[in-house]
N, CA and C atoms as an extended XYZ file, in Angstrom:
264
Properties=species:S:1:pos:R:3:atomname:S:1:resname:S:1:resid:I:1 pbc="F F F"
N        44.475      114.545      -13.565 N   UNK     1
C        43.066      114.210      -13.613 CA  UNK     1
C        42.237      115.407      -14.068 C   UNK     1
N        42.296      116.427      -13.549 N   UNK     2
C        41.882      117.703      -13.930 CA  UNK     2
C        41.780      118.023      -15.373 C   UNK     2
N        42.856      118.043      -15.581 N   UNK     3
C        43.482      118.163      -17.881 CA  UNK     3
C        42.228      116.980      -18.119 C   UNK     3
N        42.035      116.473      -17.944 N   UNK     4
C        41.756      114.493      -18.224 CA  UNK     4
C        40.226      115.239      -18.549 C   UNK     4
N        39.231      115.599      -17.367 N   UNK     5
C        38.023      116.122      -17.114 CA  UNK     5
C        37.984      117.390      -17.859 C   UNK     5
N        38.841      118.242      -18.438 N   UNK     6
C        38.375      119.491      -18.872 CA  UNK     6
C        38.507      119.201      -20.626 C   UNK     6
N        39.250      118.230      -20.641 N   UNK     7
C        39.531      117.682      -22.387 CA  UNK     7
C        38.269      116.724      -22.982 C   UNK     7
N        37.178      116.047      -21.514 N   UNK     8
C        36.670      115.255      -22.280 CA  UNK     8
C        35.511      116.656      -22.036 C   UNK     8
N        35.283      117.002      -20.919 N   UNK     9
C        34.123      117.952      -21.559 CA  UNK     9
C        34.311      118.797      -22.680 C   UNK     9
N        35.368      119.331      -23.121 N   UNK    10
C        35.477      119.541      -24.409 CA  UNK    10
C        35.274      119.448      -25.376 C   UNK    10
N        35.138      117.719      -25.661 N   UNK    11
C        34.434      116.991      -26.411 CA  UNK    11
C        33.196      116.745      -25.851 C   UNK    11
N        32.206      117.431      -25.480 N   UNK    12
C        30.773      117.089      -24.837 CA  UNK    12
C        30.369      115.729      -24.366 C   UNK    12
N        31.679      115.035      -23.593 N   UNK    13
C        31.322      114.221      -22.474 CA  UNK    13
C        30.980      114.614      -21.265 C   UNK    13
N        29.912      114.085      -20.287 N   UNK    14
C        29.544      113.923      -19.298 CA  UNK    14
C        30.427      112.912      -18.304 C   UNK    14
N        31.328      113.964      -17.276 N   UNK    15
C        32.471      113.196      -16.849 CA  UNK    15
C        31.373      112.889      -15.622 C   UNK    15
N        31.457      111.312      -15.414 N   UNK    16
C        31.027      110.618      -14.313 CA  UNK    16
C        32.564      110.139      -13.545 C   UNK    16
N        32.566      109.805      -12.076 N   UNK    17
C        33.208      108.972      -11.557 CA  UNK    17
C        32.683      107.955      -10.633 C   UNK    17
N        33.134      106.978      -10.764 N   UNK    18
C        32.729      105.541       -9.543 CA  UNK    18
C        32.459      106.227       -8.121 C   UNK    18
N        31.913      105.911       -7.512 N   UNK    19
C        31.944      105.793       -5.823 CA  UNK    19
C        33.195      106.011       -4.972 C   UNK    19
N        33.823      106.610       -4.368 N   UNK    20
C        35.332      106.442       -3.752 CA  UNK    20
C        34.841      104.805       -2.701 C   UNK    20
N        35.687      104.729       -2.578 N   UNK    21
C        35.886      103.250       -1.980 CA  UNK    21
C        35.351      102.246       -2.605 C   UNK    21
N        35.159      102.057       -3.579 N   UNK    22
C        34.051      101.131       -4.324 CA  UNK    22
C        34.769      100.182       -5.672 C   UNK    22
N        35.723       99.528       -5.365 N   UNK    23
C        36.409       98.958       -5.944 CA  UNK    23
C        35.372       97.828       -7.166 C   UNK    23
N        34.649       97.166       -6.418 N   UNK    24
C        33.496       96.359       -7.424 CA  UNK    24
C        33.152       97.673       -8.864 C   UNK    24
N        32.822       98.708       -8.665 N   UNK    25
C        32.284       99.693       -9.652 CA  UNK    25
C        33.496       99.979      -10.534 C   UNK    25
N        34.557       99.888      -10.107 N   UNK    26
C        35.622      100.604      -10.613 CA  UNK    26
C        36.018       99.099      -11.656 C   UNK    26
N        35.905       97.900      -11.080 N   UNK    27
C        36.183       97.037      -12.020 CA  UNK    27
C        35.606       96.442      -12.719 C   UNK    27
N        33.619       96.604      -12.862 N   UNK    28
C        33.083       96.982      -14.250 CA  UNK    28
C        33.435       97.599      -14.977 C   UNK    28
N        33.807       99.388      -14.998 N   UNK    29
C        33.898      100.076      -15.650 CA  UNK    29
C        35.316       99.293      -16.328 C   UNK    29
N        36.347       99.259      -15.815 N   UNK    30
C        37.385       98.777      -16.084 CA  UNK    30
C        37.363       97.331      -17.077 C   UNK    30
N        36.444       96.912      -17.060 N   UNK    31
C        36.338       95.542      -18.150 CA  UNK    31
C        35.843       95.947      -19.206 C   UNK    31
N        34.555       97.203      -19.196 N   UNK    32
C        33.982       97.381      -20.093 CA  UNK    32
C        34.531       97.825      -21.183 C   UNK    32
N        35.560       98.984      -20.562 N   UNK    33
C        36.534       99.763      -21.290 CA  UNK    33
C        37.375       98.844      -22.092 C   UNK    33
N        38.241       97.846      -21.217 N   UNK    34
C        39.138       97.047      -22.454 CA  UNK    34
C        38.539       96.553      -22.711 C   UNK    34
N        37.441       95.669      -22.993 N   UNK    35
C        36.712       94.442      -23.912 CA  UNK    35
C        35.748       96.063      -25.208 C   UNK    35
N        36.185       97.011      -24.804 N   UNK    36
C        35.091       98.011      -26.015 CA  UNK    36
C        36.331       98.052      -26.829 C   UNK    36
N        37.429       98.252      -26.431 N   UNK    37
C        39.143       99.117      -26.675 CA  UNK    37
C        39.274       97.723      -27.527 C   UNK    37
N        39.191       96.552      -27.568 N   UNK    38
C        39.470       95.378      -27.793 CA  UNK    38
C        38.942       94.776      -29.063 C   UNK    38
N        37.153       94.818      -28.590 N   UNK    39
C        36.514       94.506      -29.668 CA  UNK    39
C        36.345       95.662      -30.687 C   UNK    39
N        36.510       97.082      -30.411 N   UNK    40
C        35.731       98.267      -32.013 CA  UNK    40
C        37.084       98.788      -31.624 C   UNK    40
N        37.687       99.606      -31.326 N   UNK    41
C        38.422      100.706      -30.962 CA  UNK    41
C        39.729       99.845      -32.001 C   UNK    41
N        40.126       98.794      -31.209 N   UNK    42
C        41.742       98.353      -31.852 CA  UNK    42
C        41.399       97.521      -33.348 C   UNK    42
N        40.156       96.945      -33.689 N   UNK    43
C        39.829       96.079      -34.860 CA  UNK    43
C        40.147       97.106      -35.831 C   UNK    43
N        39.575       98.590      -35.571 N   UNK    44
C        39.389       98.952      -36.676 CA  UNK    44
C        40.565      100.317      -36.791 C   UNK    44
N        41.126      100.191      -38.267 N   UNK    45
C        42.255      100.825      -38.435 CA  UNK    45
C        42.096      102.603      -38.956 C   UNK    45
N        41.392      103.312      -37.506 N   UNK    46
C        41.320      104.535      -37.912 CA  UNK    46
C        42.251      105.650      -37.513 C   UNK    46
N        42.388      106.849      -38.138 N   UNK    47
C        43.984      107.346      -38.336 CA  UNK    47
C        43.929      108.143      -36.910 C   UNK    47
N        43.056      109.084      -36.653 N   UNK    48
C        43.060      109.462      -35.352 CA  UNK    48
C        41.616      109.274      -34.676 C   UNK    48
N        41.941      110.146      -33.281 N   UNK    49
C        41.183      110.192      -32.049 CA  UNK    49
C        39.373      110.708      -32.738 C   UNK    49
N        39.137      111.980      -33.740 N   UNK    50
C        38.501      112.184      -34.109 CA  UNK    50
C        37.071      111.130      -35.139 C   UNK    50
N        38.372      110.331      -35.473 N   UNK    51
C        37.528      109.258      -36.227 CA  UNK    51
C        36.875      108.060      -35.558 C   UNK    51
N        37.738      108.116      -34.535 N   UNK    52
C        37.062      106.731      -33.390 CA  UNK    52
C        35.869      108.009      -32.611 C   UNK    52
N        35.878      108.747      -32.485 N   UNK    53
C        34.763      109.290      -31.783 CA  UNK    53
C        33.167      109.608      -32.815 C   UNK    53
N        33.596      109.923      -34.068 N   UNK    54
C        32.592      109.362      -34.932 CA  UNK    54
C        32.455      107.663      -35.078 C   UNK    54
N        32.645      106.980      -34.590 N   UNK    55
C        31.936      105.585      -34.489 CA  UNK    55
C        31.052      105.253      -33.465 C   UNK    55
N        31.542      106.144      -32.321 N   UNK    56
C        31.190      105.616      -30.921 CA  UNK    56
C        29.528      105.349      -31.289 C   UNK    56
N        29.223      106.354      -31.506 N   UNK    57
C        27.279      105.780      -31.584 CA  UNK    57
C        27.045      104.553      -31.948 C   UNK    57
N        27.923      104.548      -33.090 N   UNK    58
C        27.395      103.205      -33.642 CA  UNK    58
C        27.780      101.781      -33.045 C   UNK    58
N        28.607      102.073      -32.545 N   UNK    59
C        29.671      101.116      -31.873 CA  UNK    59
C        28.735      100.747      -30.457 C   UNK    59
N        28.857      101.698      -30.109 N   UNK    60
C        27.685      101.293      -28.523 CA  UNK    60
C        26.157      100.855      -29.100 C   UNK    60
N        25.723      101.549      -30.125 N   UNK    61
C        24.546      100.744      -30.567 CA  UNK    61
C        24.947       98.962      -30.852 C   UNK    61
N        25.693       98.754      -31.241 N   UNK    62
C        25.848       97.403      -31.547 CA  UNK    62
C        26.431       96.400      -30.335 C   UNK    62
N        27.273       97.336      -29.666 N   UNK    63
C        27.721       96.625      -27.759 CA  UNK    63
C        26.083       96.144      -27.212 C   UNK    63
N        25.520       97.711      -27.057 N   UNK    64
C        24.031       97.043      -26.746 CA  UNK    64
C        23.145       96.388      -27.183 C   UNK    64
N        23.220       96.051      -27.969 N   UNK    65
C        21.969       95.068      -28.955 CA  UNK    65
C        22.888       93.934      -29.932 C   UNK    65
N        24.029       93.960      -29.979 N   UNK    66
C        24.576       92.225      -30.653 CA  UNK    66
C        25.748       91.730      -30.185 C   UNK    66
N        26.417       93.167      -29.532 N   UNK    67
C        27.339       92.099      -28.664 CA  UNK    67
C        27.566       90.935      -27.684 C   UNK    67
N        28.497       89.673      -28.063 N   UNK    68
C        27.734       88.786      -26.892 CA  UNK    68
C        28.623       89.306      -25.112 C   UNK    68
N        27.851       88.959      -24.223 N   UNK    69
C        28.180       89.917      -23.420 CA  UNK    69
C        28.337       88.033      -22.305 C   UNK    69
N        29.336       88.214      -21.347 N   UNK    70
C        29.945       87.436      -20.568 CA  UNK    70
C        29.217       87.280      -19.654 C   UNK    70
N        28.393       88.133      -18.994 N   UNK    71
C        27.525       88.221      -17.732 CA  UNK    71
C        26.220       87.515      -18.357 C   UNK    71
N        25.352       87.751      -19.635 N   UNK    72
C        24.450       86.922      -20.009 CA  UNK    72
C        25.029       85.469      -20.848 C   UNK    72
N        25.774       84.994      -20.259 N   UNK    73
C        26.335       83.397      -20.940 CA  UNK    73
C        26.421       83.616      -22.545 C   UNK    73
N        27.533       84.820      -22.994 N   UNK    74
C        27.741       84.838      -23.886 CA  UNK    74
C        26.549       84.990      -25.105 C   UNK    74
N        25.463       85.231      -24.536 N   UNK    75
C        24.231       85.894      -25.476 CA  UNK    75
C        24.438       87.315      -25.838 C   UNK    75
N        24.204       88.096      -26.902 N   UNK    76
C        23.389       89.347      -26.701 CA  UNK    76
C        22.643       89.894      -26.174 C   UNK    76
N        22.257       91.397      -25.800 N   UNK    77
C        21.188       91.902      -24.767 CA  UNK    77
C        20.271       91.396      -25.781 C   UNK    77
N        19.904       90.981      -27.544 N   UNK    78
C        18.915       90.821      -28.244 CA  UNK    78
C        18.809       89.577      -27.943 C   UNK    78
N        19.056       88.674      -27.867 N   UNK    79
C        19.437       87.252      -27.648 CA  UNK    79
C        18.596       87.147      -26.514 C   UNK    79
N        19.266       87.841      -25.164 N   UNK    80
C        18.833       87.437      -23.602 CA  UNK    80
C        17.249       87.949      -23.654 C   UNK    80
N        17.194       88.922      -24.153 N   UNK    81
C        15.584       89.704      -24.063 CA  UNK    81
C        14.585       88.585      -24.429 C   UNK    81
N        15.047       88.306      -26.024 N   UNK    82
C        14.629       87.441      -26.219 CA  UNK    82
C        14.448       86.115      -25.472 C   UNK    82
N        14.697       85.609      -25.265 N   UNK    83
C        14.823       84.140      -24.574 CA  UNK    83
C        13.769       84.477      -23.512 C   UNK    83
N        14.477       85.420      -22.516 N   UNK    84
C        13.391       85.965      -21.254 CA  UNK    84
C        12.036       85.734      -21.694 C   UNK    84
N        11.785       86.480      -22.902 N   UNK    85
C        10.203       86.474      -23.500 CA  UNK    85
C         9.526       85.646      -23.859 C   UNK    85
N        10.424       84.708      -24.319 N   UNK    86
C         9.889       83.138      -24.904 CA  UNK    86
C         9.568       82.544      -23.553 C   UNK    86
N         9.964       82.664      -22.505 N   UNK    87
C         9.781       82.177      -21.132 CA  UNK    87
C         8.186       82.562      -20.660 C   UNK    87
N         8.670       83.770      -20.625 N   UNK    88
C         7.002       84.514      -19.692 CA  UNK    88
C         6.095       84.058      -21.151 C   UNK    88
């Protein structure tokens, strides 16, 4: 775990961890990860680790704003915002 935390700050990640005992937190994170690994990470055929980390921006820009997401009934966060607004 240690190697794990000193390799991603390396790469200027901000190592967070879940709650200890907090199994609910641990299995968001845990969905988010394979459905990201799933939908951008494995679609796209890049040669190494360096090249998937130049996508990430873009990649999370598009998770947050067009991906359809399971918790909002398969809408987008653009989608759900929307709708909300047409409401109020």
């Amino acid at each position: 775990a240690d190697s794990t935390r000193t390799f991603a700050t390396s790469l200027g990640f901000i190592v967070c961890t879940t709650p200890v005992r907090s199994p609910e937190s641990n299995g968001m994170a845990e969905s988010f990860v394979k459905t990201f690994k799933r939908d951008y990470v494995y679609v796209n055929d890049l040669p190494d680790a360096v090249s998937v980390m130049e996508k990430l921006t873009e990649w999370m820009e598009d998770y947050n704003n067009w991906h359809p997401h399971k918790g909002l009934k398969m809408q987008s966060p653009r989608e759900y915002r929307s709708s909300l607004l047409a409401i109020n």
